[in-house]
N, CA, C and O atoms as a DFTB+ gen file, in Angstrom:
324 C
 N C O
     1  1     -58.790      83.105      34.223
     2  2     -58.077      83.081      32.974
     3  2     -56.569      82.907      33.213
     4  3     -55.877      82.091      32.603
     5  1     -56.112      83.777      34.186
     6  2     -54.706      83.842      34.519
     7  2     -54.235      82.280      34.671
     8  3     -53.445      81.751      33.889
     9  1     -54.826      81.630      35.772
    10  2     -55.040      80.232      36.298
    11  2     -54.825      79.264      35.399
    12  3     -54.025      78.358      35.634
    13  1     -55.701      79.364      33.954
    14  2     -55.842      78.027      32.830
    15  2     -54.200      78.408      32.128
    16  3     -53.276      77.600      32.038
    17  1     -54.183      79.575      31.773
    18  2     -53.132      79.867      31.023
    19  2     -51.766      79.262      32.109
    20  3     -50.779      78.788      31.547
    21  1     -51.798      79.314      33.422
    22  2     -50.489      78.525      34.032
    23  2     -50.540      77.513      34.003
    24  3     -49.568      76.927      33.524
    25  1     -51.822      76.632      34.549
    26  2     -51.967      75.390      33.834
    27  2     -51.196      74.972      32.918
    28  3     -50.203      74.251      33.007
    29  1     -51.827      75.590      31.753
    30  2     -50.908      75.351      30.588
    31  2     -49.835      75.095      30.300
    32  3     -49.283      74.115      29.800
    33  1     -49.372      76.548      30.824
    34  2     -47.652      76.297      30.871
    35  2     -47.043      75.087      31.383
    36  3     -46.023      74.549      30.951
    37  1     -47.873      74.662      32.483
    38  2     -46.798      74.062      33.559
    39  2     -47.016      72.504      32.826
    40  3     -46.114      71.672      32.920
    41  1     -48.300      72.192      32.087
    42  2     -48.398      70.912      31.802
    43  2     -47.524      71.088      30.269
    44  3     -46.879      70.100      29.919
    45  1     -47.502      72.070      29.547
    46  2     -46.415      71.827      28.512
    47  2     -44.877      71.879      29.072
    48  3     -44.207      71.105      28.388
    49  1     -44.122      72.486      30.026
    50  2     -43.045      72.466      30.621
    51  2     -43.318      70.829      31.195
    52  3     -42.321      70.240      30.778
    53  1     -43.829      70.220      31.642
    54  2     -43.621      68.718      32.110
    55  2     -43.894      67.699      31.036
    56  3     -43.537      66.532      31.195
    57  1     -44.585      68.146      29.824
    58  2     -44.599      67.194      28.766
    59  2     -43.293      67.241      27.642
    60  3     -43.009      66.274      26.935
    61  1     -42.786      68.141      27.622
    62  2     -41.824      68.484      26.672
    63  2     -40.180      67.736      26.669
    64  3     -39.351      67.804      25.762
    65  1     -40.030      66.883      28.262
    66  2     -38.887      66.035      27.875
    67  2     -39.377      64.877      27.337
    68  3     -38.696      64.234      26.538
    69  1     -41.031      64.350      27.840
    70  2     -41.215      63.405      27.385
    71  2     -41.360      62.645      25.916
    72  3     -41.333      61.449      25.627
    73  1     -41.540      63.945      25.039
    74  2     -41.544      64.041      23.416
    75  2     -39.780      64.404      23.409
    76  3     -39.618      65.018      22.355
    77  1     -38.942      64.332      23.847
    78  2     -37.392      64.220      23.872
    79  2     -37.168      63.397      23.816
    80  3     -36.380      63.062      22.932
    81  1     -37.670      62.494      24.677
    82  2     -37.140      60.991      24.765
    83  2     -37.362      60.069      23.602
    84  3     -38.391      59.962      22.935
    85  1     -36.269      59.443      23.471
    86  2     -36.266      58.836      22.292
    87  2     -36.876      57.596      22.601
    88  3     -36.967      57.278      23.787
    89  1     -37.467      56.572      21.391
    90  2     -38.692      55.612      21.665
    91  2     -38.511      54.275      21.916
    92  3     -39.364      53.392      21.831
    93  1     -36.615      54.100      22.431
    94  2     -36.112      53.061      22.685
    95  2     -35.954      53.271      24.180
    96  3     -35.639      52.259      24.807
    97  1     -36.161      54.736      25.081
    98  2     -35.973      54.909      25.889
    99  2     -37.186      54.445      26.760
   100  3     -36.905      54.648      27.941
   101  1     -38.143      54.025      26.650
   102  2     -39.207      53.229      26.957
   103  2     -39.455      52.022      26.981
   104  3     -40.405      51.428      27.493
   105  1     -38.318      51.534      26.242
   106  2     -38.203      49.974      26.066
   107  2     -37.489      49.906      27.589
   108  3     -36.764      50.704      28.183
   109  1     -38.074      48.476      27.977
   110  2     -37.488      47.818      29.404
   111  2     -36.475      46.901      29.477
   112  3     -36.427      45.828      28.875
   113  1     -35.393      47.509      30.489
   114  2     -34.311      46.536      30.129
   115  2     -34.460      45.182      31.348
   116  3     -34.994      45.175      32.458
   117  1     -33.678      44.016      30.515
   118  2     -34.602      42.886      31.061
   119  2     -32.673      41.768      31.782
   120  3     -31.518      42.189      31.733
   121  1     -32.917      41.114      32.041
   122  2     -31.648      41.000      33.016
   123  2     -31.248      39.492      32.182
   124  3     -30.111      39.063      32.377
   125  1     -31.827      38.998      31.608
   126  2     -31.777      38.159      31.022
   127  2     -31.842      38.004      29.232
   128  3     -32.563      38.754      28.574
   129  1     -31.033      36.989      28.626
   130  2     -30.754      37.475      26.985
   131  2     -32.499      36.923      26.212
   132  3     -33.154      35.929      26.527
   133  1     -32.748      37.710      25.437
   134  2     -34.171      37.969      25.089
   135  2     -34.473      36.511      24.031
   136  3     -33.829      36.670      22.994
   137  1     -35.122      35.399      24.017
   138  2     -35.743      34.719      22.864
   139  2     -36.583      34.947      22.020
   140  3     -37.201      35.965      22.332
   141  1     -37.035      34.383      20.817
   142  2     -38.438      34.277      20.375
   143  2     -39.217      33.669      21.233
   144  3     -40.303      34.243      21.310
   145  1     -39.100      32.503      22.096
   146  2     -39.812      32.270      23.247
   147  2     -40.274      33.536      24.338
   148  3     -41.322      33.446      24.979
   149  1     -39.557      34.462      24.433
   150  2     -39.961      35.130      25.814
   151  2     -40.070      36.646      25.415
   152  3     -40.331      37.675      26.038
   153  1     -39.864      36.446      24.548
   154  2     -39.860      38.303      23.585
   155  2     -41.033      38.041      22.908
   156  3     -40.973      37.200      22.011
   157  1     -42.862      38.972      23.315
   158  2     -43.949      38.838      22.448
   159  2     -43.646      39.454      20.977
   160  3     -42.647      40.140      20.762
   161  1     -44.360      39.221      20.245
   162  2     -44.353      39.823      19.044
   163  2     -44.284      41.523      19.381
   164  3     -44.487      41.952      20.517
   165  1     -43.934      42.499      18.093
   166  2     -43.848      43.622      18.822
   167  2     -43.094      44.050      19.463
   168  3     -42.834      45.222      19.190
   169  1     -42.634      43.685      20.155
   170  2     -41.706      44.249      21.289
   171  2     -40.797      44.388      21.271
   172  3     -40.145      43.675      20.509
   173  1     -39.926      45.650      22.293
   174  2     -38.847      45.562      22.093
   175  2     -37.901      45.670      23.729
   176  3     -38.411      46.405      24.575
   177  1     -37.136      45.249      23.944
   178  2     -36.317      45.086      25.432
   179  2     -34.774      45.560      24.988
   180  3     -34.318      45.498      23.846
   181  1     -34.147      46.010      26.084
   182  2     -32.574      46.108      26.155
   183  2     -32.195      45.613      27.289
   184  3     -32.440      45.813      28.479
   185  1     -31.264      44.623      26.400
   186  2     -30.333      44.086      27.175
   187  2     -28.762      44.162      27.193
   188  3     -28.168      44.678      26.246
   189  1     -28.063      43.621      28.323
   190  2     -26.646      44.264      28.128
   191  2     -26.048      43.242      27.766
   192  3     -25.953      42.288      28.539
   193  1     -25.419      43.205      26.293
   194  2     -25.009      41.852      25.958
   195  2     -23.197      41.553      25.537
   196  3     -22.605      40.670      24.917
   197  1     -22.774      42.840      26.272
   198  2     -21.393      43.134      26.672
   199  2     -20.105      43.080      25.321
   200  3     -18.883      42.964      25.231
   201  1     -21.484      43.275      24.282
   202  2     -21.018      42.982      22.819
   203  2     -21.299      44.656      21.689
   204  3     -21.438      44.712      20.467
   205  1     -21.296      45.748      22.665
   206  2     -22.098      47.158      22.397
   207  2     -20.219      47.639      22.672
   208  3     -19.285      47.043      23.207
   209  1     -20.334      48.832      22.070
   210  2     -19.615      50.036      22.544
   211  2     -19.684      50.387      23.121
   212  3     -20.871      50.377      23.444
   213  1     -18.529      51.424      24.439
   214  2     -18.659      51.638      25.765
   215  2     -20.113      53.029      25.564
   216  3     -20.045      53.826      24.628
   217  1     -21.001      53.066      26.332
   218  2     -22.063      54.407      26.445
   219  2     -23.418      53.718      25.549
   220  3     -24.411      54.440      25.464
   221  1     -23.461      52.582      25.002
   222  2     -24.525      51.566      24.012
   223  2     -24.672      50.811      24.901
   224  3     -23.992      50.757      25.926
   225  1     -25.782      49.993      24.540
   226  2     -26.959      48.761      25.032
   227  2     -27.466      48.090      24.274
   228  3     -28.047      48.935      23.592
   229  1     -27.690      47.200      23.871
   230  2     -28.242      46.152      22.855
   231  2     -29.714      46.812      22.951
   232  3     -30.252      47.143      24.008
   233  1     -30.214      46.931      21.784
   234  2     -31.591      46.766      21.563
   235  2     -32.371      45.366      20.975
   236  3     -32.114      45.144      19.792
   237  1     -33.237      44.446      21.596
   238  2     -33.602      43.408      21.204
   239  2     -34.846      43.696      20.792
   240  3     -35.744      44.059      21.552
   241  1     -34.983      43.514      19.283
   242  2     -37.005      43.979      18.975
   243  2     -37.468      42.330      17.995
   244  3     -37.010      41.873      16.948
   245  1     -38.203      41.986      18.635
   246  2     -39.367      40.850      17.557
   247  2     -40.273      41.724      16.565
   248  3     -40.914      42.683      16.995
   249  1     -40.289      41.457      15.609
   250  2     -41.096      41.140      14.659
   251  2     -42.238      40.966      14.448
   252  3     -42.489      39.768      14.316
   253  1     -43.211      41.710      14.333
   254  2     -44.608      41.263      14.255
   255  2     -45.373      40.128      13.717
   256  3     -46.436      39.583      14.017
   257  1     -44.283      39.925      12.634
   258  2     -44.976      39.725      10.912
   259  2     -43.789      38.510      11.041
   260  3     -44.255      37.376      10.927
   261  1     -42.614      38.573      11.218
   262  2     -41.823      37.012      11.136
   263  2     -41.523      36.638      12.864
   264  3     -41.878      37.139      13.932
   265  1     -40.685      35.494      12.452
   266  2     -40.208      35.044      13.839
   267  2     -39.049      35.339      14.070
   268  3     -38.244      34.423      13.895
   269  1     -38.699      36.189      14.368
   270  2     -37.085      36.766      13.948
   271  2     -37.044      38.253      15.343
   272  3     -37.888      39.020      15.807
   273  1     -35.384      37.981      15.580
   274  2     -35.232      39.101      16.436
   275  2     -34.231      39.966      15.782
   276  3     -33.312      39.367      15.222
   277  1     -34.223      41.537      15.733
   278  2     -33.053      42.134      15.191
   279  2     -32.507      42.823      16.107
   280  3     -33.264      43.728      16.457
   281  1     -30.929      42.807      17.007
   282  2     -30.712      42.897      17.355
   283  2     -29.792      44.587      16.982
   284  3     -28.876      44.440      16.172
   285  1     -29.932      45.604      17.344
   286  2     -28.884      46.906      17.339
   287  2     -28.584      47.497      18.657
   288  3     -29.253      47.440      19.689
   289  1     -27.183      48.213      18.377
   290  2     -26.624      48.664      19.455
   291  2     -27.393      50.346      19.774
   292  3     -27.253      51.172      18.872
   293  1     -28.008      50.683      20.780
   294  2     -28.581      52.415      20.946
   295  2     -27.664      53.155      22.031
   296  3     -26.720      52.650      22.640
   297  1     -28.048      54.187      22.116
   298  2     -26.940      54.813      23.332
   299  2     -28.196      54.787      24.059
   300  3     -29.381      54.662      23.750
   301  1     -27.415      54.974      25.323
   302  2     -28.145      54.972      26.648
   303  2     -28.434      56.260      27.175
   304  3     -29.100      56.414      28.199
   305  1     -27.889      57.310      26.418
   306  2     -28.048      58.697      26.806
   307  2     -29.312      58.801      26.834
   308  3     -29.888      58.171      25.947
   309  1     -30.243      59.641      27.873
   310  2     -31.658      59.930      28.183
   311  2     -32.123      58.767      28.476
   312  3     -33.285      58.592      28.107
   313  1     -31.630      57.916      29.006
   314  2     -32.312      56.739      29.450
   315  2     -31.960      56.869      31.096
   316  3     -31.679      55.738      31.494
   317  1     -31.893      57.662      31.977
   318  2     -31.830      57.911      32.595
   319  2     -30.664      56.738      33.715
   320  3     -31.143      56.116      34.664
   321  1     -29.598      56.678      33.447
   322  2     -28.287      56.082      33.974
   323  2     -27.164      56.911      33.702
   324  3     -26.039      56.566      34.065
């Protein structure tokens, strides 16, 4: 019993930054500027498009539903840099 209950703990102490992280912090940053050609539907990438505020990153996301990219600036905080 003692055993499951540390378990526990230890797998909620290692899941708990991951529900921190914010859901742009999963997006992959890509070294190159993002198209409708090379960006799938869905998706979203950051890139550095030297057009952000100092501590920001471009967020590049497509569209499911049009052909269109919308481009916003996110902070990079918890993105681990």
């Amino acid at each position: 019993m003692y055993r499951m209950s540390m378990i526990a703990l230890s797998v909620a102490a290692l899941l708990k930054p991951l529900a921190a992280t914010p859901a742009y912090a999963q997006s992959r940053t890509v070294t190159t500027q993002p198209t409708l050609q090379t960006l799938p539907p869905g998706r979203a990438v950051l890139f550095d498009n030297k057009k952000c505020p100092a501590g920001q990153i471009a967020r590049y996301a497509r569209s499911k539903m049009k052909d269109q990219i919308s481009i916003r600036c996110v902070h990079i905080t918890g993105l681990g840099k």
